[in-house]
C-alpha positions as CSV (number, residue, x, y, z in Angstrom):
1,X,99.5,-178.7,-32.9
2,X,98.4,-180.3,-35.7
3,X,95.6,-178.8,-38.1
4,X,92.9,-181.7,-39.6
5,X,94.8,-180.9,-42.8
6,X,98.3,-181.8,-41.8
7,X,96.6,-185.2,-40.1
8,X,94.9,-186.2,-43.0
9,X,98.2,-185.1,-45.2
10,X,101.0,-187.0,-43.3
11,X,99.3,-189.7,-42.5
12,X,101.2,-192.6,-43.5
13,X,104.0,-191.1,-41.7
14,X,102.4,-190.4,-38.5
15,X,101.5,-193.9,-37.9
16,X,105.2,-195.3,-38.3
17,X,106.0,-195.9,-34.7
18,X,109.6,-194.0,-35.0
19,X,107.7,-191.0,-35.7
20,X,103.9,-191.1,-34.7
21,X,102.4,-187.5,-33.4
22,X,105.5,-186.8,-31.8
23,X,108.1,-187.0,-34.6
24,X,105.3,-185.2,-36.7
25,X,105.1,-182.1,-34.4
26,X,109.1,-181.8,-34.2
27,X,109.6,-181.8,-37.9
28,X,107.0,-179.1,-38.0
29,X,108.7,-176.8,-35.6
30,X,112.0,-177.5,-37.1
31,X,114.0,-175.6,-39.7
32,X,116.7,-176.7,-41.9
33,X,118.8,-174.4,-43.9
34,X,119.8,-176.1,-47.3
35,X,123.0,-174.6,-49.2
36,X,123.0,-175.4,-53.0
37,X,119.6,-176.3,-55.0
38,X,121.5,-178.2,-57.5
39,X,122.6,-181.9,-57.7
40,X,121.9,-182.9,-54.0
41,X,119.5,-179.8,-53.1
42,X,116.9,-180.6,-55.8
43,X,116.2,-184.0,-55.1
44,X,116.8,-183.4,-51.0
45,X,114.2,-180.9,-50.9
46,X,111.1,-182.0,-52.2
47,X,110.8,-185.0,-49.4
48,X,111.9,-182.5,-46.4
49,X,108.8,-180.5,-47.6
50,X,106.4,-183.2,-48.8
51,X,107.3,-184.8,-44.8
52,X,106.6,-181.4,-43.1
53,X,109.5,-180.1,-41.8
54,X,108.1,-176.2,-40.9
55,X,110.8,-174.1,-42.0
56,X,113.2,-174.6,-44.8
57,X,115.6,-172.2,-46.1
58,X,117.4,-172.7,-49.4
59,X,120.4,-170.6,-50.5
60,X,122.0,-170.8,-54.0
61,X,123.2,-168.1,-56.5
62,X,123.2,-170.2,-59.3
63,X,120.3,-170.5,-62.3
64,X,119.1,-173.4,-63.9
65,X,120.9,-174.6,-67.1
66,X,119.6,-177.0,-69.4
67,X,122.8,-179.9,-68.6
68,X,121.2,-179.2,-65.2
69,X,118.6,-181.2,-66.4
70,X,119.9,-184.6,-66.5
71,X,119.9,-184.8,-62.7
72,X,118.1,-182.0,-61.0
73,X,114.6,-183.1,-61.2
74,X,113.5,-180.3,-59.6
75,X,113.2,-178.1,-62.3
76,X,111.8,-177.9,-65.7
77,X,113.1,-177.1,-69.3
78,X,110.8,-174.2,-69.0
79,X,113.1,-172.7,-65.9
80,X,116.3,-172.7,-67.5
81,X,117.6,-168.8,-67.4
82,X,115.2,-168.5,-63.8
83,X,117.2,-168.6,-60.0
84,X,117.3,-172.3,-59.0
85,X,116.5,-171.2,-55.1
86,X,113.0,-169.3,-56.7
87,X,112.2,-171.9,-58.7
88,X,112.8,-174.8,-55.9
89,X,110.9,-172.1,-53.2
90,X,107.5,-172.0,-55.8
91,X,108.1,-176.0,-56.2
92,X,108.4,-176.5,-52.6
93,X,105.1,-174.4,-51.5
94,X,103.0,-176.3,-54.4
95,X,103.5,-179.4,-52.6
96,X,103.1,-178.3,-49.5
97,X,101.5,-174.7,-48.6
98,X,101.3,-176.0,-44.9
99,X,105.0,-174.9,-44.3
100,X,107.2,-172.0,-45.0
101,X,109.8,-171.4,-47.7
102,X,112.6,-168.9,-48.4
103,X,114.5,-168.4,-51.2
104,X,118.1,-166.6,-51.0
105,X,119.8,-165.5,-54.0
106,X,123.2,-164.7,-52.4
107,X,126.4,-166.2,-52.8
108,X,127.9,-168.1,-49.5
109,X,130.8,-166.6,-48.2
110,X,133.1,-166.1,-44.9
111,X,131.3,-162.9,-44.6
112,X,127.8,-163.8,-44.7
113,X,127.5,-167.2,-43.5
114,X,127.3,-166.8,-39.9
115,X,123.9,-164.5,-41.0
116,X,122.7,-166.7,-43.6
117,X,122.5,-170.0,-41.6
118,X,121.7,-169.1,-38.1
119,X,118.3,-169.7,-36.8
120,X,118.3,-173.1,-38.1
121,X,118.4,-176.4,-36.2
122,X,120.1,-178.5,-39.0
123,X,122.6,-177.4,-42.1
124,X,122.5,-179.7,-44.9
125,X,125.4,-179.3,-47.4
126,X,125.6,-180.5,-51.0
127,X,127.0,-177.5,-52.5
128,X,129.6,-178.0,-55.3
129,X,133.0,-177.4,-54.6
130,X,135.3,-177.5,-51.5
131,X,135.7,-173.2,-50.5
132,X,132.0,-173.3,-49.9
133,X,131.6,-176.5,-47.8
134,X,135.1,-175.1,-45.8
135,X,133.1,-172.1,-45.1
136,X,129.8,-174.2,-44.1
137,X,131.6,-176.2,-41.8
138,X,133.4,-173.9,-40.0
139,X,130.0,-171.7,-39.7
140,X,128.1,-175.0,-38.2
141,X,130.6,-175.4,-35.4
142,X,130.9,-171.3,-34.7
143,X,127.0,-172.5,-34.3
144,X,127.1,-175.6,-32.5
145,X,124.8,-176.8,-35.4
146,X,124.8,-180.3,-36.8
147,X,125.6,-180.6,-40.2
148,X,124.7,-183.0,-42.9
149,X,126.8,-183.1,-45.6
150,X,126.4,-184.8,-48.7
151,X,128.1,-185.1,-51.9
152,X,128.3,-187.0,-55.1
153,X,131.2,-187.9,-57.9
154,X,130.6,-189.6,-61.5
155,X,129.8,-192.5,-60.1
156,X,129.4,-192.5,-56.6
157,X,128.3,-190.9,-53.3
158,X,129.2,-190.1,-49.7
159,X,126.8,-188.7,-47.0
160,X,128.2,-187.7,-43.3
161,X,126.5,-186.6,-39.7
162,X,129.0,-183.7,-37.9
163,X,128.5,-182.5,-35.0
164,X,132.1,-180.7,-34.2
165,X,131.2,-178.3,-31.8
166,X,130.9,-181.2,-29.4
167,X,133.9,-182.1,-28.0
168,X,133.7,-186.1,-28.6
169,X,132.2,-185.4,-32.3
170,X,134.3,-184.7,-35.3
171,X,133.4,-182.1,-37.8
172,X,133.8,-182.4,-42.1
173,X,137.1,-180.8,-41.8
174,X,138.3,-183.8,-39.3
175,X,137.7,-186.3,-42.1
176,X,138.3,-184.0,-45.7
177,X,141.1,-181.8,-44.3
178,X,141.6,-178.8,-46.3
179,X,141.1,-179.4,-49.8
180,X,141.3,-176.8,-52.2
181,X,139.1,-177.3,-55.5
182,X,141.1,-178.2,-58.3
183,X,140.7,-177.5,-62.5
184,X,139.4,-180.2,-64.0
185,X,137.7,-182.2,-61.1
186,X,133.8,-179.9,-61.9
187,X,131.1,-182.2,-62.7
188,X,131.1,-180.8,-66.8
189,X,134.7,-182.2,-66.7
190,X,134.2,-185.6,-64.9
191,X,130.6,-186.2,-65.7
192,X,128.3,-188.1,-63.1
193,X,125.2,-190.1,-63.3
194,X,122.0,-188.8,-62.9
195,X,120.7,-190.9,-60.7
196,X,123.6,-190.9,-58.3
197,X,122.1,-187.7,-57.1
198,X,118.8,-189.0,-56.5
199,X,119.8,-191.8,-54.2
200,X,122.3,-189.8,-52.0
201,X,120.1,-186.6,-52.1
202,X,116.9,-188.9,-50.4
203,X,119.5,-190.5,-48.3
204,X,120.1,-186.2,-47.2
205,X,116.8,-185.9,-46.8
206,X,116.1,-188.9,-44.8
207,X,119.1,-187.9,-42.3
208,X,117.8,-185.0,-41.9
209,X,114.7,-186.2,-40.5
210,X,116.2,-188.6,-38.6
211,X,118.1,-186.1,-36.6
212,X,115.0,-183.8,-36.1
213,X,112.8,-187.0,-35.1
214,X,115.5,-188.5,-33.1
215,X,114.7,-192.0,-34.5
216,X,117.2,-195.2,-34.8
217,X,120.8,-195.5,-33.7
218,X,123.0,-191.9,-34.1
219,X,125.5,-191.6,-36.9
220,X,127.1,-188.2,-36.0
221,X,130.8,-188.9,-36.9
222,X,129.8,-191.8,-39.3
223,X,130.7,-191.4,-43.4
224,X,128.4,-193.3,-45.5
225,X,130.0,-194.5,-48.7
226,X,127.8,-195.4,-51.7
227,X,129.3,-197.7,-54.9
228,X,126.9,-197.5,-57.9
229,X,129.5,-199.6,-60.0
230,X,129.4,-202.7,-57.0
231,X,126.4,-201.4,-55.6
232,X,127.3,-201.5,-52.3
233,X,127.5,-198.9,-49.3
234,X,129.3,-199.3,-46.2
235,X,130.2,-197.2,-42.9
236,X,133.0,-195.1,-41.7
237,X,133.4,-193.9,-38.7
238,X,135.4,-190.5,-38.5
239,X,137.6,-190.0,-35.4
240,X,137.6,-186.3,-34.2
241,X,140.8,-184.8,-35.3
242,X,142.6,-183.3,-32.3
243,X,144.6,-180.8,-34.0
244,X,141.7,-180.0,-36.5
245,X,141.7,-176.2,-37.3
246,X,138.3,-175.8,-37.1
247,X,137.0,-178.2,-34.1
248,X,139.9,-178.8,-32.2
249,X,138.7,-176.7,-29.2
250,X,135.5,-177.7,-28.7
């Protein structure tokens, strides 16, 4: 199932033993819906593309601004004003034609977001504030779809495996509860390095492949928990909340 071109481009990933022809083949069948092109989506996307999963979806209303800049890599000075889901889409199909790419405009909401992520086998989060990710969540258990979130403050980074529409897993809302977003706590108010966004948006993308390939231990219900003042990460698992609101009856 895969084309001379596709052997000759993924190569040095096909001969890693956790992910050989097999692991090769399920990313390409696989589609992963990505919500928010910005700080976690730009640099998330480019290495699910470049390592061949087949379908990707990105969804994100937004355009590109030029303090975008300092952090989503993605894009260029000459995109600011343009729709950061077009602009990743054209990105994403120059580095890899061999897979398919869609770009949607829309805005998130309770409404459309059963719609807007079904058909997917994995949701990756790394939207920016706390109404979408409630909504995201809540949509990937009404699924049964894992989700990987992922997010990012001035300084430092979390990344998490849910799986809440299995009864033994917890979902985000088990571990963040329901927090409202607050004035004052945006990234233009608290700032955040650059290259904090780098290191957990390839941590995104390399969970995401992970759960497609089905390599290495599972980390559905763990929280991983970056430093970049120490340097250090460490582990967390998240017990499923049994009178969470979202996940409590599955």
């Amino acid at each position: 199932m895969l084309s001379d071109s596709e052997l000759e481009r993924y190569q040095r990933q096909i001969v890693l033993h956790p992910v050989g022809g097999r692991g090769q083949v399920a990313l390409k069948q696989a589609s992963v819906v990505v919500v928010g092109a910005g700080g976690l989506g730009a640099p998330s996307l480019p290495p699910l593309a470049a390592g061949g999963v087949g379908r990707i979806t990105i969804i994100d209303d937004d355009v590109v601004e030029l303090s975008n800049l300092q952090r989503q890599t993605l894009f260029t000075t000459a995109d600011i004003g343009r729709q950061k889901a077009v602009v990743a889409a054209e990105r994403l199909r120059a580095l890899n034609p061999e897979i398919s790419v869609s770009a949607l405009t829309a805005r998130l909401s309770a409404a459309n977001a059963a719609a807007l992520l079904a058909g997917h086998d994995v949701i990756a989060d790394g939207c920016d504030n706390f109404a979408t990710r409630t909504i995201v969540n809540r949509t990937a258990v009404t699924l049964a779809k894992p989700l990987v979130s992922a997010a990012i403050g001035p300084v430092s980074g979390q990344l998490g495996v849910f799986a809440g529409h299995r009864p033994d897993q917890p979902c985000w809302a088990c571990f963040a509860g329901t927090p409202t977003d607050q004035p004052g706590n945006s990234c233009a108010d608290t700032g955040v390095l650059g290259a904090m966004a780098a290191v957990v948006g390839a941590a995104q993308a390399l969970e995401i492949m992970r759960l497609i390939i089905g390599f290495g231990p599972t980390r559905l219900g763990q929280l991983w928990l970056f430093d970049a003042i120490t340097f250090t990460a460490r582990n967390v698992r998240v017990a499923k909340d049994p009178e969470c609101p979202v996940c409590a009856s599955s």
